[in-house]
C-alpha positions as CSV (number, residue, x, y, z in Angstrom):
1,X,18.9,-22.8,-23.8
2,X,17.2,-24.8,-26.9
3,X,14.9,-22.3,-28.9
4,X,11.5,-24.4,-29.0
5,X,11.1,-22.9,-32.4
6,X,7.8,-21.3,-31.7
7,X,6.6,-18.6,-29.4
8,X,4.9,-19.9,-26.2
9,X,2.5,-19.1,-24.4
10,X,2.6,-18.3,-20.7
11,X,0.4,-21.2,-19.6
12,X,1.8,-24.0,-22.2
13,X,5.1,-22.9,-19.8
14,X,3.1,-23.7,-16.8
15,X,1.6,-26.9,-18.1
16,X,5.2,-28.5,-18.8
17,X,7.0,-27.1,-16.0
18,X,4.3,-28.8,-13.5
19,X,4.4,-32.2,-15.8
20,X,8.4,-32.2,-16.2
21,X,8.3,-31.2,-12.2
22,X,5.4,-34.5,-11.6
23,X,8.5,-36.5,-13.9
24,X,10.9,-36.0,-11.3
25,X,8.3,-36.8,-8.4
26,X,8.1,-40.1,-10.3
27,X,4.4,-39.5,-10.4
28,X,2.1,-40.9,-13.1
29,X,1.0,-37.7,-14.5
30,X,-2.6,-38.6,-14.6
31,X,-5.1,-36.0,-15.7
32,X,-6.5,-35.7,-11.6
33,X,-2.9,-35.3,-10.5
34,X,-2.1,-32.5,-12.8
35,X,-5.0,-30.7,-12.5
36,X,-4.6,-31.3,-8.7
37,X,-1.4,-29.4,-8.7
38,X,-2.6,-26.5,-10.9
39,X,-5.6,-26.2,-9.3
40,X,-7.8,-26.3,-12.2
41,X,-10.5,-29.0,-14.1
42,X,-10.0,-32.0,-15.7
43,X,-11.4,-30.8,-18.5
44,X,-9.3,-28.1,-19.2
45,X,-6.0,-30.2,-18.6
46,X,-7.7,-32.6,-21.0
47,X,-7.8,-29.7,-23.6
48,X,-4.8,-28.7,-22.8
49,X,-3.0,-32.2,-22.7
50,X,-3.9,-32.3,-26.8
51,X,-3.0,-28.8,-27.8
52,X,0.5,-30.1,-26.2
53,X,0.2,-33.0,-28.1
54,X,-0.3,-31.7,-31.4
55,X,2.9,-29.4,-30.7
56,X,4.3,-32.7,-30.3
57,X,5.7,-31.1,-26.5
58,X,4.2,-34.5,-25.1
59,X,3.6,-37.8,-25.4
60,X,0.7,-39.9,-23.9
61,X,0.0,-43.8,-23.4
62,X,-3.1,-44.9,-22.2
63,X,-3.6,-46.0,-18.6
64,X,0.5,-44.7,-18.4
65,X,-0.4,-41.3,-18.2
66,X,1.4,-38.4,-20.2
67,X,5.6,-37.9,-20.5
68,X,7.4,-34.4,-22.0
69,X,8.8,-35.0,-25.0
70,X,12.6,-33.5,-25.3
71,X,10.7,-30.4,-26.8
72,X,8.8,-29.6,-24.0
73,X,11.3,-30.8,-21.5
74,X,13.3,-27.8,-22.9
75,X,10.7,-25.1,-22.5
76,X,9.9,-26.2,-19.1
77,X,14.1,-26.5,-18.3
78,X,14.2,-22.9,-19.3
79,X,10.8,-21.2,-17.4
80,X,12.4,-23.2,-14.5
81,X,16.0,-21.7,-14.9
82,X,13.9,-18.8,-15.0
83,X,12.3,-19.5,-11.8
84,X,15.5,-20.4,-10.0
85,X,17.8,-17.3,-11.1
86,X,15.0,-14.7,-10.6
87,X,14.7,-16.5,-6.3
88,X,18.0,-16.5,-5.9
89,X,18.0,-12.2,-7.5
90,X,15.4,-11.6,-5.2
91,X,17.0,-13.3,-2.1
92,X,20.5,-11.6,-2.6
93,X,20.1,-9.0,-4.2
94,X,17.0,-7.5,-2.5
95,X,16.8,-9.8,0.6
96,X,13.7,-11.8,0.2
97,X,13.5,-14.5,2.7
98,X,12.9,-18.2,1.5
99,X,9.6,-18.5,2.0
100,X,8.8,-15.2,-0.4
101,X,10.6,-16.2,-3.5
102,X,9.0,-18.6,-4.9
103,X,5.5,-16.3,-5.4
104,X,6.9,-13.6,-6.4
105,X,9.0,-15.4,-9.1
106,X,6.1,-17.3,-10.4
107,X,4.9,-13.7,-11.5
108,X,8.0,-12.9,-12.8
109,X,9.5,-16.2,-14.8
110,X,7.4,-15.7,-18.2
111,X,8.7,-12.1,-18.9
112,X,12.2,-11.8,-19.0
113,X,14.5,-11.7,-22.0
114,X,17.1,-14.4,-22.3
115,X,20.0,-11.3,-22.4
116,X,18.1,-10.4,-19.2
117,X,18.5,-13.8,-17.9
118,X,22.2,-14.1,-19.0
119,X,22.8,-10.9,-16.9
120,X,21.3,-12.7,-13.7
121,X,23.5,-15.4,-14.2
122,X,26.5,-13.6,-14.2
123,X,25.7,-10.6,-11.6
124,X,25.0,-14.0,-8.9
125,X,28.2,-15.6,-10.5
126,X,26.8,-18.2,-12.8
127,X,24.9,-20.0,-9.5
128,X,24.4,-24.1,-9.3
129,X,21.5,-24.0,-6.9
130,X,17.8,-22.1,-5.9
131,X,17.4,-20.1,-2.5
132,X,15.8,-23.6,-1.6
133,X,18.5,-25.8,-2.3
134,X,17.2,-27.0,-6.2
135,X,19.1,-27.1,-9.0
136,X,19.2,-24.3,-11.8
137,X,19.1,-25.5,-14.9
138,X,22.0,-24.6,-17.4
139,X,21.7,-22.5,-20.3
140,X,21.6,-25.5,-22.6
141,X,19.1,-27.5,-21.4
142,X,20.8,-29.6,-18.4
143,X,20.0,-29.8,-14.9
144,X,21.2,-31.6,-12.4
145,X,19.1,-34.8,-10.4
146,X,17.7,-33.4,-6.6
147,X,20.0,-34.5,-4.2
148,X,19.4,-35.6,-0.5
149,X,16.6,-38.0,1.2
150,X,14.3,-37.2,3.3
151,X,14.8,-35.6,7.0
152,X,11.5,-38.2,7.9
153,X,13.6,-41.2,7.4
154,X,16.6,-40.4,9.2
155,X,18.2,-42.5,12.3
156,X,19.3,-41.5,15.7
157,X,23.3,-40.9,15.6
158,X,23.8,-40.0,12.0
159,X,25.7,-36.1,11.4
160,X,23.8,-34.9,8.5
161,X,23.8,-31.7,6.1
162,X,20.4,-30.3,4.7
163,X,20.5,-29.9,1.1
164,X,17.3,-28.8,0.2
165,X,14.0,-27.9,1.1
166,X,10.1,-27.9,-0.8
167,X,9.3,-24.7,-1.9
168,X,5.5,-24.9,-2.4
169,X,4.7,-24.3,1.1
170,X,5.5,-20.6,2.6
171,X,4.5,-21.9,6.1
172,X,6.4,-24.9,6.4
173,X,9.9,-22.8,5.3
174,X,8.9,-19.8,8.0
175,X,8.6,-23.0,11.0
176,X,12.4,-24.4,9.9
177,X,13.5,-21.0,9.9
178,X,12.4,-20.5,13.3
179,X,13.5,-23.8,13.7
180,X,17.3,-22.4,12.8
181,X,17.5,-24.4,9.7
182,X,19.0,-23.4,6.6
183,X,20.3,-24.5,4.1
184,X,23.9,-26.2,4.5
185,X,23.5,-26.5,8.2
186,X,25.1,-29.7,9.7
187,X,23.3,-31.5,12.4
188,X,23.5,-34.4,14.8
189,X,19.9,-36.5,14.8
190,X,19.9,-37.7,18.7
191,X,16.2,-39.3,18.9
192,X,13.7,-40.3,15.8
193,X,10.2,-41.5,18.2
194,X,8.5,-44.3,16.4
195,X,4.9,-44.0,15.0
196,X,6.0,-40.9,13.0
197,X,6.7,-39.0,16.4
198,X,8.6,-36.3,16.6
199,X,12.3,-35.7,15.4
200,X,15.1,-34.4,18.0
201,X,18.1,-32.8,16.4
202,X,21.3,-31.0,17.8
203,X,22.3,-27.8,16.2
204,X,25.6,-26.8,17.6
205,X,25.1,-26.2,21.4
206,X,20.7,-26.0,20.4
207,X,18.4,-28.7,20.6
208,X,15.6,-28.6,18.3
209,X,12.6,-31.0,17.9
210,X,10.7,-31.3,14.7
211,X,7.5,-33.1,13.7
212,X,7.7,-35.8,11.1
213,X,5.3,-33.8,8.5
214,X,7.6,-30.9,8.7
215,X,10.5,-33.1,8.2
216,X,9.2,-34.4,5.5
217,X,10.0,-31.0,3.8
218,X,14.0,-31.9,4.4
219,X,16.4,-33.2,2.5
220,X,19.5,-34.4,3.5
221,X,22.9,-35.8,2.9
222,X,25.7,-37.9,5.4
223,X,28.1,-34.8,6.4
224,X,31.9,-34.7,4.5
225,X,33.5,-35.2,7.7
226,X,31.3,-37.0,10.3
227,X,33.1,-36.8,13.7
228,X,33.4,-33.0,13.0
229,X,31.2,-31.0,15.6
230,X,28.6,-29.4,13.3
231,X,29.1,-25.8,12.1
232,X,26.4,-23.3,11.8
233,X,26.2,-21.9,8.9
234,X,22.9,-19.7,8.9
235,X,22.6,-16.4,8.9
């Protein structure tokens, strides 16, 4: 990936992957919604917001909030490729379920090498996607849009294939995986309740009903072959 031309520190990484990750959200990235998501004080994203500034890693218009410059859009690309390879490591390589990855690479992602990286990449066979369903960024600074809408939205009668899932909550991902979803699983919706009630879907011969906040953790995508009965694909 891009060399940003400078060393950086572990929580510049942290402010621009949570600003380039607000981007994609399409959220303003307001001082209060970044701090929200890192948990810490206005103040301190303020200070932050013009160290990043005078690096020229972001850009900011009044009452528009702040955007990544290409700069930092490449340093928080790489921490997230980072992110991505190390959860997917941990999940083949040393079986770490889906809903322990994502902590255990956040301590991990600032302190690997780039050969150690590389390695990664080619040891898991130069993957395209997280243990979560998210795209990995390539080496170069690309990565591909998130695919899927949400599971919340869906209609009674389509065949559907989850693509993705959040990964910032550990409880929700342990429910769908009591649930029996995983990713790639096809699935018949049979009944959506109005009034965000519950969501009833078919899972081969299993009938499963979810809520409509848990859903809301899904992503999904119109199956290949729609009159195909779905196939199970978790393990």
């Amino acid at each position: 990936m891009a060399d940003s031309g400078k060393l950086v520190s572990a929580a510049v990484e942290d402010y621009v992957k949570a600003i380039f990750k607000l981007q994609q959200e399409n959220e303003k990235v307001s001082t209060t919604v970044l701090a929200r998501k890192l948990g810490t004080s206005a103040a301190a994203v303020t200070k932050m917001m013009k160290q990043l500034a005078e690096n020229k890693l972001l850009d900011y218009t009044p009452y528009q909030g702040v955007r990544l410059t290409r700069s930092g859009e490449l340093i928080a690309l790489e921490i997230i490729r980072h992110h991505r390879l190390i959860e997917l490591y941990l999940q083949r390589a040393l079986g770490y379920s889906w809903d322990e990855v994502d902590a255990e690479a956040e301590k991990l992602e600032h302190h690997i090498s780039e050969d150690f990286e590389d390695r990664i990449d080619r040891m898991l066979d130069f993957p395209t996607r997280d243990p979560h369903g998210d795209p990995i960024p390539t080496r170069d600074g690309w990565m591909e849009a998130h695919r899927g809408t949400s599971l919340a939205t869906a209609e009674p009668g389509q065949r559907v294939v989850l693509m993705r899932v959040k990964d910032s909550n550990p409880e929700a991902l342990r429910l769908l995986t009591q649930l029996g979803l995983c990713l790639n699983i096809e699935m018949e919706i049979l009944d959506a309740q109005p009034m965000n009630g519950p969501i009833t879907l078919k899972l081969g011969d299993n009938v499963r009903t979810i809520g409509r906040e848990l859903a809301g953790h899904v992503f999904i995508e119109p199956c290949t072959y729609p009159d195909e009965e779905p196939i199970i694909v978790c393990s």
